[in-house]
C-alpha positions, -999 to 999 in steps of 0.1 A, spaced: 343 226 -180 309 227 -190 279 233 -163 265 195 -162 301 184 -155 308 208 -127 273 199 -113 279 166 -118 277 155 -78 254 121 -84 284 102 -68 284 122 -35 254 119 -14 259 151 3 258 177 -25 230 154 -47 196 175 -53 175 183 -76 181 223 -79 156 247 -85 179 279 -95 157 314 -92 158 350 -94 131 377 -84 133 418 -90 110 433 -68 92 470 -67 107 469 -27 127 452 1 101 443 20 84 410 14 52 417 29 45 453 16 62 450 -18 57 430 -52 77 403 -75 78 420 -111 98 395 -125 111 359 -120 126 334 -139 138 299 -124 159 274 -141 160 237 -130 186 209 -126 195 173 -123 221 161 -95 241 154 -126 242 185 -135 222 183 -163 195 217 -174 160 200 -173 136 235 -174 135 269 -178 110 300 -173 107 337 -170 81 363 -172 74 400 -164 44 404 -134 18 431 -138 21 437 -95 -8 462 -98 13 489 -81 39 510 -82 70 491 -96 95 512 -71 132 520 -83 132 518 -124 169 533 -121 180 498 -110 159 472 -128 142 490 -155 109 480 -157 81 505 -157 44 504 -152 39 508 -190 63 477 -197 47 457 -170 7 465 -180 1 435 -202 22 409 -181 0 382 -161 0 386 -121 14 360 -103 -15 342 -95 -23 337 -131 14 322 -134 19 306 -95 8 270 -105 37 269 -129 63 282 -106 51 259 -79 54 230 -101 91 241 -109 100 245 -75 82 212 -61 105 185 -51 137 205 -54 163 227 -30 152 264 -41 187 283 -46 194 318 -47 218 346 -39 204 361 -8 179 333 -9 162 341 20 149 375 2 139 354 -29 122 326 -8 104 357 17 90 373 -18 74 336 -31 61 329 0 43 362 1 31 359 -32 22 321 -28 0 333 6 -15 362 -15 -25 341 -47 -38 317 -14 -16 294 -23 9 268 -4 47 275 -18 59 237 -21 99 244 -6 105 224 20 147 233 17 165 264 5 203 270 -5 223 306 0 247 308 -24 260 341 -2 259 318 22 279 285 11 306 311 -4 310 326 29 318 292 44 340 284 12 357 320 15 369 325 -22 396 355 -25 369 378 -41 363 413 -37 330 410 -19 304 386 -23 283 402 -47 267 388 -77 289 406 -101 320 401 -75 315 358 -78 305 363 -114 342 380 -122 361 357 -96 348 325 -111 345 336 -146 312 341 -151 300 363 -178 271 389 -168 259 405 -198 223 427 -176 227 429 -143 194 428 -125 176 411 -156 161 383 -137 170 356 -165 206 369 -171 210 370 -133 198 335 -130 219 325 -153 251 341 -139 239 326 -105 242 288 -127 282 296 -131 284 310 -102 266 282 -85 288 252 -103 316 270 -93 306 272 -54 291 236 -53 329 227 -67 349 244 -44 328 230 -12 337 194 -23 370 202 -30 368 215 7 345 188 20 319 223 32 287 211 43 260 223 26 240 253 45 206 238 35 178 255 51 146 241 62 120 259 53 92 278 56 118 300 65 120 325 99 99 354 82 68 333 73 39 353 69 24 344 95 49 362 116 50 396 93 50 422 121 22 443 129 25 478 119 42 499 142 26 516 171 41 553 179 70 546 201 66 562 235 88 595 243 93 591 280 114 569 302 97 542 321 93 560 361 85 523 375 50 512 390 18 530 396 13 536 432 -21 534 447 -34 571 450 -7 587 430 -14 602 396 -1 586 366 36 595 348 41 598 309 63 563 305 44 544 323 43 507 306 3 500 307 -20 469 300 -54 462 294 -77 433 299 -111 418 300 -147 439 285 -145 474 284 -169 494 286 -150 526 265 -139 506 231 -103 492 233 -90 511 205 -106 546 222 -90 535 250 -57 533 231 -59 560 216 -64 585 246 -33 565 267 -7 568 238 -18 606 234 -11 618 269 21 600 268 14 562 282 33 531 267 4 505 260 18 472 266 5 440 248 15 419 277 23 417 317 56 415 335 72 428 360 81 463 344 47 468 335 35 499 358 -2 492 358 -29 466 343 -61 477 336 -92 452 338 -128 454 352 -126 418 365 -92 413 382 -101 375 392 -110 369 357 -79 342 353 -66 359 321 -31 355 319 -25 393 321 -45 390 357 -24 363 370 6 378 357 -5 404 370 -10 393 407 25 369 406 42 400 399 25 427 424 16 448 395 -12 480 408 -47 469 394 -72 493 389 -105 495 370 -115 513 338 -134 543 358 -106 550 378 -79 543 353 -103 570 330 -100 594 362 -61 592 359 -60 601 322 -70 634 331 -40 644 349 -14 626 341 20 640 353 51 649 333 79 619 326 114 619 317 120 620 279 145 594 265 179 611 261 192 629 233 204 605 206 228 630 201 245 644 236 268 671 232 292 652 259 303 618 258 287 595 289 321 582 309 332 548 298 315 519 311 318 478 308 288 464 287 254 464 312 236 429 317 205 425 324 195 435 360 177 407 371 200 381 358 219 355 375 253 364 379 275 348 350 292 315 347 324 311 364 342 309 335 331 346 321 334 369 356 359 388 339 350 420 326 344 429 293 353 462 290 360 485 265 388 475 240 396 501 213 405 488 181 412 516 157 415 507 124 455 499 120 479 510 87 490 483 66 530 489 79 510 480 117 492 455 107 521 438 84 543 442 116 531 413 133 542 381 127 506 365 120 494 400 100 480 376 71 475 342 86 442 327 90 446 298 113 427 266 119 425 251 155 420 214 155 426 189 190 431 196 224 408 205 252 383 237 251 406 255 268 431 246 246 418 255 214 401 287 233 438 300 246 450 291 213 428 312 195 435 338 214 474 339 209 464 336 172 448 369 176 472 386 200 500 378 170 480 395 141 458 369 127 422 352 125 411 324 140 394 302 119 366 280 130 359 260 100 380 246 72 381 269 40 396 288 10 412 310 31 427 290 60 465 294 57 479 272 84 466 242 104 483 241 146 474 202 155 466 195 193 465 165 211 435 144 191 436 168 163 450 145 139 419 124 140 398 152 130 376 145 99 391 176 82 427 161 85 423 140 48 414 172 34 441 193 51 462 169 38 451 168 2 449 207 2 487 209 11 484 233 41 510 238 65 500 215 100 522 229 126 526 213 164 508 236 191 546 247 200 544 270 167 526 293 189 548 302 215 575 313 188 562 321 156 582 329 128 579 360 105 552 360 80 558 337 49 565 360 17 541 333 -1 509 341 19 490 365 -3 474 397 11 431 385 11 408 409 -5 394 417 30 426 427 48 412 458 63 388 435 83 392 438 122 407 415 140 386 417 179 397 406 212 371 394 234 358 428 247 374 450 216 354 480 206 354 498 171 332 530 166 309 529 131 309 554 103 287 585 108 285 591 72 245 592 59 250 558 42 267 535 69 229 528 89 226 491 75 246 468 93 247 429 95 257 409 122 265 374 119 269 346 139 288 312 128 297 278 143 305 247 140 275 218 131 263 201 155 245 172 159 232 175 194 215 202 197 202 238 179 216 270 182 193 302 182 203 339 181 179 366 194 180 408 195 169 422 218 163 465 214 169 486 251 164 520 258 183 542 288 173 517 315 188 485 292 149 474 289 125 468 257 99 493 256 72 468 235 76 430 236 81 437 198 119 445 208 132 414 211 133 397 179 135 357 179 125 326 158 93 333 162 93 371 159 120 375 132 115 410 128 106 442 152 78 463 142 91 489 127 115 465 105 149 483 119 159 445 134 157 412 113 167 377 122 182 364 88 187 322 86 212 311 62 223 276 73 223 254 100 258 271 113 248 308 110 224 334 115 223 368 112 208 401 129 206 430 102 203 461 121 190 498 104 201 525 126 183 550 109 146 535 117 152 524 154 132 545 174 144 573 201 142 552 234 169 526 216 202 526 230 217 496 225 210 462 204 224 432 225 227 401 206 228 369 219 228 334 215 210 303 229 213 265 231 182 244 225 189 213 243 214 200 269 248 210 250 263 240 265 293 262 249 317 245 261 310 210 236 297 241 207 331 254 205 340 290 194 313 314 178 328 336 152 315 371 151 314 389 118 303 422 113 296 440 78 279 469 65 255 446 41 242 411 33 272 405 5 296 434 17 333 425 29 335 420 69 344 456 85 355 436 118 352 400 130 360 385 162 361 347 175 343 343 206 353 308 226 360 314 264 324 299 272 328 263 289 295 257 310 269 285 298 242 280 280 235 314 266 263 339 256 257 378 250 276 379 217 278 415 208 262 447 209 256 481 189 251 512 215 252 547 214 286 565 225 282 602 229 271 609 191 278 579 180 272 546 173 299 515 186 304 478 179 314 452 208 324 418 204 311 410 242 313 368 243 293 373 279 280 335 288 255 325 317 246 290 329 212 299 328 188 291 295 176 320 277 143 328 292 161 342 328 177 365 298 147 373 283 128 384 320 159 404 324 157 429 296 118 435 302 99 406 280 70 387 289 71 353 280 33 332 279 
């Protein structure tokens, strides 16, 4: 089939845009520090039809990074325009069309970078992730790599990270993709953009993390303790930066904001009516003036370091902390979520069970229902599916599942429906279900545990979060990064929308559709007072997780790497927020929990909890 017929979509509204195929290699992985040296973009019709092409070095006036992977050194790149001189003519490609790309948010973060630096407006207003679209499709390949989809589909790749060549294997790959999701009736995971990391959220540069525990507040006529969170407000008479400067050496934590964790607030004019002052005052923080606050810096007393990253003993088991100010939790989640071990299960174990290979689709009944369902299709061996795809194997029909909109498409595919009853007494596994690619992903219980490889190169993980679309409301997932005491130790820790990354870059927010969102975690740079990463999601607007449905959990040592464990997360009915999973320190090591944790509350009484101040 040739690419303009596979692309050919004109007939179906949902999958008809004007693409705008692209491809960067970069001197880095950071978008706001690091440079495009290549690009090339390739456009097409809704028909399918090529209507442009263009590629070019980039001279990024620095060092070009890691020649090993995409070959092109300074000397090569020296008499290539910069990308201002070529920006109009990328623009111009790009205007009026969905930007694709594998990983796209990396591609898109680059452009808009460049596009700020050559002071410039990047004319996206919608992406597509072909990682993401084939993880909803869920095609039986290795990983989802470029070379992977390039070999599953059929795509030949003749130089791998040669931006043209790879933008050209991304072509295949994408006909291939957009096919498949019709077949399937996938939504598309277009993303709005500008996207989450926008540059006017890059980070600030990361301040020297504080060594010592918080000891609490500053009491009137008592010295100060190395930990102690401090703010500052109002004219100084000592410049703010000195001021800085001489807290953070003798061991404060200088605080950019007021809450109720903060130990002290410095200010000259405490009825000034800045927000830190009444903050301040609401919250019975100590006030005290910059010449007495200068008195204290002379003797401040010894804190409690943070604990050994790596203790020699083990700290007894424990149920996942909450927040300590938070409401208590829904009704529906009071039971605890303790530790479930999952070690990783031979293939004779995991064969045993009669749904060792299934992948099972839920459709009808009540949330309950489904959500007990679910749960038996786990207990039996299998996954529970939450949307329709390549690799659902079987279909169990509820009560008002047949009118599901997925049902002509069930139908059409040929998969197995089964009444709810199939459940109760399942048969043996079906010799014609073939063994997936990613069999050695873990199947979690609400609650299960699984410890992560030590080994140097296991630091990078990514953990997503998926759902169902929705029409009545947004879904948002937030980080938040807690030390001994389960609190941030900057407002920087706790990574949302608007904040998509801390400041030292060891926590993203990654958006790749409307139904997922990721938090991509590197162990290695988080600082000593981290602990544990709690994830969590929220609903913007009056829905609650009950009418969302189940969340599925995935978690994976990289953006296109197969899933190390997944886990379908549904007993929420009323809550509005749900603490989804976590990564903490056990003894000298690092853990994964599937938590599925809900509250009735929204997320700010979430937020307090854990430490943040929100304006």
């Amino acid at each position: 089939m040739s690419l303009a017929a596979a692309l050919d979509v004109s007939h179906l509204a949902d999958y008809a845009y004007d693409w705008a195929l692209v491809d960067v290699e970069t001197s880095g992985l950071i978008a706001r520090r690091d440079r495009i040296l290549s690009i090339a973009v390739l456009t097409f019709g809704p028909d399918g039809t090529q209507t442009d092409e263009y590629s070019t070095l980039l001279n990024p006036g620095c060092d070009p990074g890691p020649v090993h992977i995409h070959g092109l050194t300074a000397e090569r790149l020296s008499g290539a325009p910069t990308f201002g001189h070529v920006a109009g003519r990328i623009g111009a490609l790009l205007q009026d069309r969905v930007m694709v790309a594998h990983n796209a948010q990396f591609d898109y973060d680059f452009l808009a970078h460049e596009f700020a630096r050559a002071r410039l407006c990047l004319p996206v207003t919608q992406r597509l992730c072909t990682l993401a679209l084939n993880r909803r499709v869920e095609p039986p390949s290795v990983d989802l790599s470029l070379a992977s989809l390039a070999a599953h589909y059929g795509v030949p790749q003749t130089r791998a990270h040669d931006a043209l060549d790879d933008t050209r294997v991304l072509a295949g790959i994408f006909r291939s993709s957009l096919s498949e999701a019709a077949r399937l009736d996938v939504p598309l995971p277009l993303v709005p953009c500008p996207p989450r990391q926008d540059p006017q959220f890059a980070p600030n540069p990361p301040k020297a993390p504080c060594a010592y525990r918080n000891p609490g507040r500053l009491t009137p006529g008592s010295p100060l303790v190395q930990g102690m969170k401090v703010a500052i407000t109002g004219e100084t008479a000592t410049s703010r930066a000195e001021l800085v400067a001489r807290s953070v050496a003798v061991g404060l934590n200088i605080m950019s904001s007021v809450s109720r964790h903060t130990s002290a607030l410095v200010t000259n004019d405490a009825a000034s009516g800045s927000a830190k002052a009444r903050r301040a005052i609401a919250e019975g923080v100590t006030v005290i003036d910059e010449h007495e606050f200068l008195k204290l810096l002379g003797e401040v007393s010894p804190g409690t370091p943070h604990e050994n990253q790596t203790p020699k003993k083990a700290p007894a088991a424990a149920t996942p902390a909450m927040p300590p100010t938070t409401p208590t939790p829904s009704p529906a989640a009071t039971a605890a979520v303790a530790d479930v071990p999952a070690p990783r299960r031979p293939e004779s174990a995991r064969s045993a069970k009669p749904f060792g290979r299934r992948r099972i689709l839920i459709l009808g009944g009540t949330h309950e229902e489904a959500s007990a369902a679910r749960a038996r299709v786990v207990e039996l061996g299998g996954a529970a599916a939450i949307n329709l795809s390549a690799s659902v194997t079987d279909v169990v029909l509820f009560p008002g599942g047949e009118l599901d909109r997925r049902m002509t498409r069930i139908t059409a595919l040929e998969l197995p429906v089964h009444a709810h009853g199939w459940l109760g007494s399942p048969t043996s596994e079906s010799a014609d279900v073939p063994a997936p690619d990613h069999e050695m992903t873990e199947v979690l219980p609400r609650g299960g545990v699984i410890d992560l490889p030590t080994r140097a190169t296991a630091g990078h993980w990514h953990v997503s979060a998926s759902w169902a679309q929705q029409t009545n409301c947004e879904i948002d997932v937030v980080a938040f990064v807690l030390d001994e005491d389960e609190q941030v130790s900057c407002d920087g820790d706790f990574v949302f929308y608007s904040a998509p990354e801390s400041p030292d870059g060891a926590i993203r927010l990654l958006c790749d559709g409307p139904t997922e969102q990721t938090i991509a975690v590197d162990l290695a740079a988080l600082p000593p007072a981290a602990h544990r990463i709690a994830i969590a999601a929220a609903i913007d607007g009056a829905a609650t997780f009950g009418d969302v449905g189940a969340v599925q959990m995935t978690l994976a040592p990289g953006v296109d790497a197969p899933a190390t464990a997944q886990a379908t997360l549904d007993a929420a009915t009323s809550e509005r927020t749900l603490l989804l999973a976590e990564i903490y320190r056990r003894g000298p090591r690092w853990r994964f929990r599937a938590v599925g944790q809900g509250y009735d509350h929204g997320l700010e009484t979430l937020v307090r909890g854990y430490g943040v101040d929100l304006e």
